[in-house]
N, CA, C and O of each residue as an XYZ file, in Angstrom:
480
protein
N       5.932     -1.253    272.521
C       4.890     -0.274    272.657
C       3.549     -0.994    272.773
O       3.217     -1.766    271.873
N       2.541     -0.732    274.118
C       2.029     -1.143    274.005
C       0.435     -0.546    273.068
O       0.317      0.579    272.581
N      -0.371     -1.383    273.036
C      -1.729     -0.895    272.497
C      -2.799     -0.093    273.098
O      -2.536     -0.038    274.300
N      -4.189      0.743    272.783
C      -4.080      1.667    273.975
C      -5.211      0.434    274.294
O      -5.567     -0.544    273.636
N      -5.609      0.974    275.654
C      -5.841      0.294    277.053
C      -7.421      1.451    277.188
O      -7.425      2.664    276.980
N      -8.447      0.705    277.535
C      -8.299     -0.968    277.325
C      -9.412     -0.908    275.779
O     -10.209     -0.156    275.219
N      -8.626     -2.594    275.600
C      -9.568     -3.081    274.671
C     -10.546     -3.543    274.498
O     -11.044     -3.957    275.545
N     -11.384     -3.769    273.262
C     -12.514     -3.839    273.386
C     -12.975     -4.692    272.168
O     -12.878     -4.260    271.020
N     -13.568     -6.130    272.513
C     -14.436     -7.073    271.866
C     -15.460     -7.583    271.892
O     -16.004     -8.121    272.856
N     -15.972     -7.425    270.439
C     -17.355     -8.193    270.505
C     -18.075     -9.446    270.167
O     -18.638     -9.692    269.100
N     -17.986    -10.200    271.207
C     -18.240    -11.543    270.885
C     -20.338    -11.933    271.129
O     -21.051    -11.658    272.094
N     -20.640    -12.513    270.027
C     -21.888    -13.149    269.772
C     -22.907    -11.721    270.463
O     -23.737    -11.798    271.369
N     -22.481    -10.452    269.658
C     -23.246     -9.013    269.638
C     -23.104     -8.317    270.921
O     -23.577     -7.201    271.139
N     -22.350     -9.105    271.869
C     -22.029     -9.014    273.318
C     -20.470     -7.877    273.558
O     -19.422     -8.494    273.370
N     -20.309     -6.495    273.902
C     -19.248     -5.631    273.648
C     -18.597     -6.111    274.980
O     -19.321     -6.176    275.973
N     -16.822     -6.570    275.104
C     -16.253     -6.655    275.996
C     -15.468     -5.489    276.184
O     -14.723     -5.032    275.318
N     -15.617     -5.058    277.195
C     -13.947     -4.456    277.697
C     -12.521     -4.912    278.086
O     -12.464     -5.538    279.144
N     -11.619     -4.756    277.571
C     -10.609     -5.855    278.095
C      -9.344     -5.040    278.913
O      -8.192     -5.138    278.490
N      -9.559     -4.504    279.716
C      -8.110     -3.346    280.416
C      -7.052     -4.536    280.310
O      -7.178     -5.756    280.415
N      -5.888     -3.650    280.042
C      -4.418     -4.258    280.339
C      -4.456     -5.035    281.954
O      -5.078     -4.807    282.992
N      -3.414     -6.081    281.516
C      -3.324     -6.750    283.301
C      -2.033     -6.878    283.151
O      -1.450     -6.918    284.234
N      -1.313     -6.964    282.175
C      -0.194     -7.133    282.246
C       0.736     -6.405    280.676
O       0.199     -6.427    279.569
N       1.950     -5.902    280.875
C       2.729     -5.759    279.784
C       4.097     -5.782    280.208
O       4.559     -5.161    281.166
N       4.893     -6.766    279.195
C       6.174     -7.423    279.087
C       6.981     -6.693    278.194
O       6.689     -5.606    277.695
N       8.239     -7.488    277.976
C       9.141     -7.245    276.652
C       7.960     -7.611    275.395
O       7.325     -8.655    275.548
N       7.777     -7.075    274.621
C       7.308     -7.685    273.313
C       5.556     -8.273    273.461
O       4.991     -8.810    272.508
N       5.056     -8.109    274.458
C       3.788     -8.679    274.774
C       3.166     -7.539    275.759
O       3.664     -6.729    276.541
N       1.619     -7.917    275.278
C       0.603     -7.295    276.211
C      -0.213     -7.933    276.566
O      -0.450     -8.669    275.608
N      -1.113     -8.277    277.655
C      -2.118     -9.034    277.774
C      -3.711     -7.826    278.566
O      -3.711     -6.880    279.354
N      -4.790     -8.545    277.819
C      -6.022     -7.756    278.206
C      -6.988     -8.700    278.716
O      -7.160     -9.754    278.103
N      -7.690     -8.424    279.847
C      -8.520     -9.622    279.928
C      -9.864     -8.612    280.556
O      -9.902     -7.396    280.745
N     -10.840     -9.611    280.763
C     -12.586     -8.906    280.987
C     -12.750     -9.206    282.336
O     -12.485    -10.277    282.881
N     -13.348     -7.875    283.004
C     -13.238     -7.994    284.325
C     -13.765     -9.412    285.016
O     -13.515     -9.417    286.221
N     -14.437    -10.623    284.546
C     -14.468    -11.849    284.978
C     -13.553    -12.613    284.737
O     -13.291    -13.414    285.634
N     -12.812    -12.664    283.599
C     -11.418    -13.075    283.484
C     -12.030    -14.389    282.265
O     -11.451    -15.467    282.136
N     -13.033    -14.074    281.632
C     -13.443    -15.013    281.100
C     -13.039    -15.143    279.740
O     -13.176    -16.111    278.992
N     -12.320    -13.598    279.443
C     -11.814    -13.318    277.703
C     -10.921    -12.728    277.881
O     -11.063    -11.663    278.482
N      -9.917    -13.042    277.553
C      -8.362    -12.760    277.193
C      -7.905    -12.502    276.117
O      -8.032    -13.379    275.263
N      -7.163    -11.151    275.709
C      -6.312    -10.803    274.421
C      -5.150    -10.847    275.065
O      -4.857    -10.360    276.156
N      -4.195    -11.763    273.956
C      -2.767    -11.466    274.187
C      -2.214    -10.918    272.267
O      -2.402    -11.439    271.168
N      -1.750    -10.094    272.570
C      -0.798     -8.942    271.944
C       0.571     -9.941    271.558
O       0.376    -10.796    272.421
N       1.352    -10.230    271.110
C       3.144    -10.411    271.035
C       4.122    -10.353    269.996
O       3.724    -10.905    268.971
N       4.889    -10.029    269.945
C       5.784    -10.236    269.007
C       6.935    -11.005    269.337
O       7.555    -10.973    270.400
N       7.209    -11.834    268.133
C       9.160    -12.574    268.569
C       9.861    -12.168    267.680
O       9.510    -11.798    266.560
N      11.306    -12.229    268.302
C      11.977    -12.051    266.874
C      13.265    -13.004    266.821
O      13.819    -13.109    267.915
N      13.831    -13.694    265.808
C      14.591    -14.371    265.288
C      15.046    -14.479    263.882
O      15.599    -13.496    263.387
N      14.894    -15.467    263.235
C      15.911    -15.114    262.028
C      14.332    -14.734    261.167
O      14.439    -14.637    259.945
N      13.035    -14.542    261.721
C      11.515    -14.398    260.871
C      11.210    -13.216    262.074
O      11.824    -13.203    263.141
N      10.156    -12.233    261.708
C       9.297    -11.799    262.750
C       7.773    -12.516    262.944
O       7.228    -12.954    261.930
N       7.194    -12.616    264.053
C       5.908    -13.201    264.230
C       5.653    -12.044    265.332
O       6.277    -11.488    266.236
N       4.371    -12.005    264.730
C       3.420    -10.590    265.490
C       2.540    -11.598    265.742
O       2.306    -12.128    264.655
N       1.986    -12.089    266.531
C       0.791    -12.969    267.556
C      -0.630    -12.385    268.025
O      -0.715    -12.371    269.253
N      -1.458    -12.031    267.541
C      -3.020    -11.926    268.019
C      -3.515    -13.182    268.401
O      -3.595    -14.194    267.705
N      -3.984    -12.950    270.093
C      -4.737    -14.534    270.130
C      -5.415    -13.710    271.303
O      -4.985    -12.925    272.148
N      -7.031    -14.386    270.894
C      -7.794    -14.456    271.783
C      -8.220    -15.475    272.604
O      -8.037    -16.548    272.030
N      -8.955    -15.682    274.247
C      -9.056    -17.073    274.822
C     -10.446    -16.774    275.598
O     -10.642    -15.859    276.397
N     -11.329    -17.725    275.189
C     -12.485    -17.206    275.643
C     -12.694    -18.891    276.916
O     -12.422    -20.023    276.517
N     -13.011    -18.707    277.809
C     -13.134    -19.533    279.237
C     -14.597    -19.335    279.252
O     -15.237    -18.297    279.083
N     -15.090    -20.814    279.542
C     -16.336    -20.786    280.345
C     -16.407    -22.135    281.046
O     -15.561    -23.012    280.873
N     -17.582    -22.265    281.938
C     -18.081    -23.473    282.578
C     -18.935    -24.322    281.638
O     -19.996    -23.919    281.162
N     -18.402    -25.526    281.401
C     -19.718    -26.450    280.839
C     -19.707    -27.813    281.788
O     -18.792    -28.066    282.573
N     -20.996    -28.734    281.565
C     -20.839    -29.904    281.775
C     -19.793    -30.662    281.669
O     -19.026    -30.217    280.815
N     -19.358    -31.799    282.261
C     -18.372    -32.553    281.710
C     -19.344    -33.668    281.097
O     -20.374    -34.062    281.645
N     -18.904    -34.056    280.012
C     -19.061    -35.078    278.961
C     -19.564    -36.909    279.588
O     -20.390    -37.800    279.393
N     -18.408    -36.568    280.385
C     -18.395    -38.288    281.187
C     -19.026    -37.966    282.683
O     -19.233    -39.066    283.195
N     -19.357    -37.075    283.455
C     -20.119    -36.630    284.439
C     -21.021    -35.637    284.730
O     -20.959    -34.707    285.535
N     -21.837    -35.963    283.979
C     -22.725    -34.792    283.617
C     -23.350    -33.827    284.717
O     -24.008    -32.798    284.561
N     -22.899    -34.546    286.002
C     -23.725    -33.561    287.421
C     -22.254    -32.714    287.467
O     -22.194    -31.758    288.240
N     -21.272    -32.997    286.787
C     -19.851    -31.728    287.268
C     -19.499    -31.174    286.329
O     -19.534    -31.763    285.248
N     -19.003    -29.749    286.427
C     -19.215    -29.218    285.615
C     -17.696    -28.935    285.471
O     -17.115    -29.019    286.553
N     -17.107    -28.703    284.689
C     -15.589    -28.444    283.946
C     -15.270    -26.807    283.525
O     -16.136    -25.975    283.254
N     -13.844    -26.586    283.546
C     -13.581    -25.213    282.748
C     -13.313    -25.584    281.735
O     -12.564    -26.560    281.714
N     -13.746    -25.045    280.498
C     -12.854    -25.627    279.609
C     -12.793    -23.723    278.521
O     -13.603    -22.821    278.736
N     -11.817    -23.652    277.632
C     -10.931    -22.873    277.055
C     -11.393    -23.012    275.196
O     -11.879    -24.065    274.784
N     -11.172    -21.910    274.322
C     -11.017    -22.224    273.546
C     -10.461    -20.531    272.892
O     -11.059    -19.469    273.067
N      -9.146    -20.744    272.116
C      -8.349    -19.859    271.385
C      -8.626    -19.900    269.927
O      -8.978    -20.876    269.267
N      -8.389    -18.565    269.493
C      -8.122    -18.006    268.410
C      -6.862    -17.167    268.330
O      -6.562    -16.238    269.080
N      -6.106    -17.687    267.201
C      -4.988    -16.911    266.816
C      -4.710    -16.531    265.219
O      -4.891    -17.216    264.212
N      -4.265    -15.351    265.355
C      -3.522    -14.495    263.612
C      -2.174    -13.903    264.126
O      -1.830    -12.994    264.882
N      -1.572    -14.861    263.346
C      -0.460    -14.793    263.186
C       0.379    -13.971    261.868
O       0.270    -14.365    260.707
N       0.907    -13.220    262.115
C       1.835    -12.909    260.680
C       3.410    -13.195    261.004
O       4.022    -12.559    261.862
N       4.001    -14.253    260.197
C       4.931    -14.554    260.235
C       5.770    -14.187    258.929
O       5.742    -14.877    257.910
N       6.636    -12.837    259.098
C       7.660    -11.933    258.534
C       8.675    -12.397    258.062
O       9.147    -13.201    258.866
N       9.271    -12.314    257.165
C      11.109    -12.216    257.248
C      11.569    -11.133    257.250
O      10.801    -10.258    256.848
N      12.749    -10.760    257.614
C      12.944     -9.588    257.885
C      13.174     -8.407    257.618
O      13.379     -7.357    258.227
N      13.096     -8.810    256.457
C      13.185     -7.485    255.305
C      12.102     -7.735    254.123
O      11.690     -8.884    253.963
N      11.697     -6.834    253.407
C      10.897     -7.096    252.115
C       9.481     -6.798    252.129
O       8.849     -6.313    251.191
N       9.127     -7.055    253.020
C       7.473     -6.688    253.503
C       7.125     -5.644    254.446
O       7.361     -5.621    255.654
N       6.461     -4.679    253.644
C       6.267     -3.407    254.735
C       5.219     -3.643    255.500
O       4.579     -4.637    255.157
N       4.791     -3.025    256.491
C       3.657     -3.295    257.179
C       2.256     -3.190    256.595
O       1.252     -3.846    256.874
N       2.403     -2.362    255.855
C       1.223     -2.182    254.763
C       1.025     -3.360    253.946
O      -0.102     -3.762    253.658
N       2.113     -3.934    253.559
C       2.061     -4.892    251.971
C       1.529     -6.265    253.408
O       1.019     -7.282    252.938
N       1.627     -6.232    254.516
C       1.364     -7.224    255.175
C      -0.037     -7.338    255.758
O      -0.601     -8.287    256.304
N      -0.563     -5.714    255.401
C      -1.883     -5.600    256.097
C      -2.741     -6.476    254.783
O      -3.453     -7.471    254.923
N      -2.402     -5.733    253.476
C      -3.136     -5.916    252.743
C      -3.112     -7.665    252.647
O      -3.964     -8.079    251.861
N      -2.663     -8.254    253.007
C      -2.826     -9.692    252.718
C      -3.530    -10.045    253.933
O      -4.107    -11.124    253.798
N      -3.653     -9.625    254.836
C      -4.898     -9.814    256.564
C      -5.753     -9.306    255.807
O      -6.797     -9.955    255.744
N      -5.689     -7.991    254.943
C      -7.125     -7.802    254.838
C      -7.948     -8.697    253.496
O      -9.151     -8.578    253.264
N      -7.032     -9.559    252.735
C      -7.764    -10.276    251.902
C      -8.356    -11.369    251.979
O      -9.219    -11.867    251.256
N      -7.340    -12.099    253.832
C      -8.021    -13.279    254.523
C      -9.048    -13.050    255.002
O      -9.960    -13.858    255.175
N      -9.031    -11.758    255.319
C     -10.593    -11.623    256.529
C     -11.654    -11.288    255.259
O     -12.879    -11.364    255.357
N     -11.175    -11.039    254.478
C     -12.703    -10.793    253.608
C     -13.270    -11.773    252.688
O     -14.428    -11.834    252.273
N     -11.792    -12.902    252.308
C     -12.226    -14.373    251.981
C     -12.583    -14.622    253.456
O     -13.809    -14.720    253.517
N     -12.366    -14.677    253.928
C     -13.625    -15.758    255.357
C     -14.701    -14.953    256.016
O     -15.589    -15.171    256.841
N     -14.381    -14.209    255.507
C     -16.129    -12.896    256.105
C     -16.843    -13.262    255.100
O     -18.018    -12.980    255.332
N     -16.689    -13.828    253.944
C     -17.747    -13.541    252.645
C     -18.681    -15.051    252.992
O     -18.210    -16.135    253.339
N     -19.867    -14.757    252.807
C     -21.082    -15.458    252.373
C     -21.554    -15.602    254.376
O     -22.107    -16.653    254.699
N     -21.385    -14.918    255.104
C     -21.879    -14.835    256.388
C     -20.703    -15.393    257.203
O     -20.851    -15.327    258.424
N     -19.537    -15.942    256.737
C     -18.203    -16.447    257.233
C     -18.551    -18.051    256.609
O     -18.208    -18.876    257.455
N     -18.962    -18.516    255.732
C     -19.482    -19.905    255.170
C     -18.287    -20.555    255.622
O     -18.290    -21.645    256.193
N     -17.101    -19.768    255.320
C     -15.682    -20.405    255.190
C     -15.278    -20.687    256.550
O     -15.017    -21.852    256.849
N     -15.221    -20.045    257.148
C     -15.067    -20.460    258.290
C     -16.127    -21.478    259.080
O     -15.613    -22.471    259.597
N     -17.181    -21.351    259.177
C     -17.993    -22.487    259.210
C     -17.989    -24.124    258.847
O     -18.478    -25.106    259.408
N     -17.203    -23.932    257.642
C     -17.098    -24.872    257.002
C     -15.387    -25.329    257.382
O     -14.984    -26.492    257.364
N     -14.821    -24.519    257.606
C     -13.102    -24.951    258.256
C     -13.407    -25.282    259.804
O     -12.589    -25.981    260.403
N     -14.289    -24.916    260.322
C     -14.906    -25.352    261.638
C     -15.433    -27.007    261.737
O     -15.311    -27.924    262.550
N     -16.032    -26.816    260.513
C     -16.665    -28.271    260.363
C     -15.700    -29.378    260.128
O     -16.066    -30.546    260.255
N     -14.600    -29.097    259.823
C     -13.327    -30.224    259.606
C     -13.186    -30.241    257.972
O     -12.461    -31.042    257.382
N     -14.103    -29.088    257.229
C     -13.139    -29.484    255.814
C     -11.837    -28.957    255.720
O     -11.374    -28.292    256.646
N     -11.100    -29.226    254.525
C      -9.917    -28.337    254.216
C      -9.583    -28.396    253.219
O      -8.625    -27.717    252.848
């Protein structure tokens, strides 16, 4: 089943739209009419379940070693919940997303800032 269509993110106060471009077995994908931000949707299943949120945000920068050319370069975010297959309701699974996002939302996202920065 997919999610409804289309989606919608806000990156650096900036609101995207993301319409469906594609939907599979177990996956959806949304991207922004430049193609510059991508949601992919998925689930797998095996002897665990994994439900997959990942976002991919594309832009043009300089290249590093040629500074007159300019490069694509990519960078992802993913939340993952990785299940077993019994024991955890969807609820008892939210509530633990919702205790990560509010340890790394707290103090302006410090935490994340600081897991950005290479501590751990």
């Amino acid at each position: 089943m997919a999610l409804s269509d289309p989606q919608s993110i806000t990156i650096n106060a900036i609101a995207n739209s993301l319409p469906r471009i594609t939907t599979g077995p177990n996956t959806s994908t949304y991207q922004s009419a430049d193609g510059l931000i991508q949601l992919t949707v998925s689930s797998s299943y095996g002897k665990r379940v994994r439900r997959t949120v990942r976002v991919t945000q594309t832009k043009i920068s300089a290249d590093p070693y040629l500074p007159a050319q300019n490069v694509k370069q990519s960078m992802s975010f993913y939340f993952v919940f990785d299940l077993p297959l019994v024991g955890f309701t969807p609820t008892e699974a939210k509530y633990v997303s919702d205790g990560f996002i509010t340890m790394m939302a707290a103090s302006s996202g410090a935490l994340w800032t600081k897991v950005l920065g290479g501590e751990n």
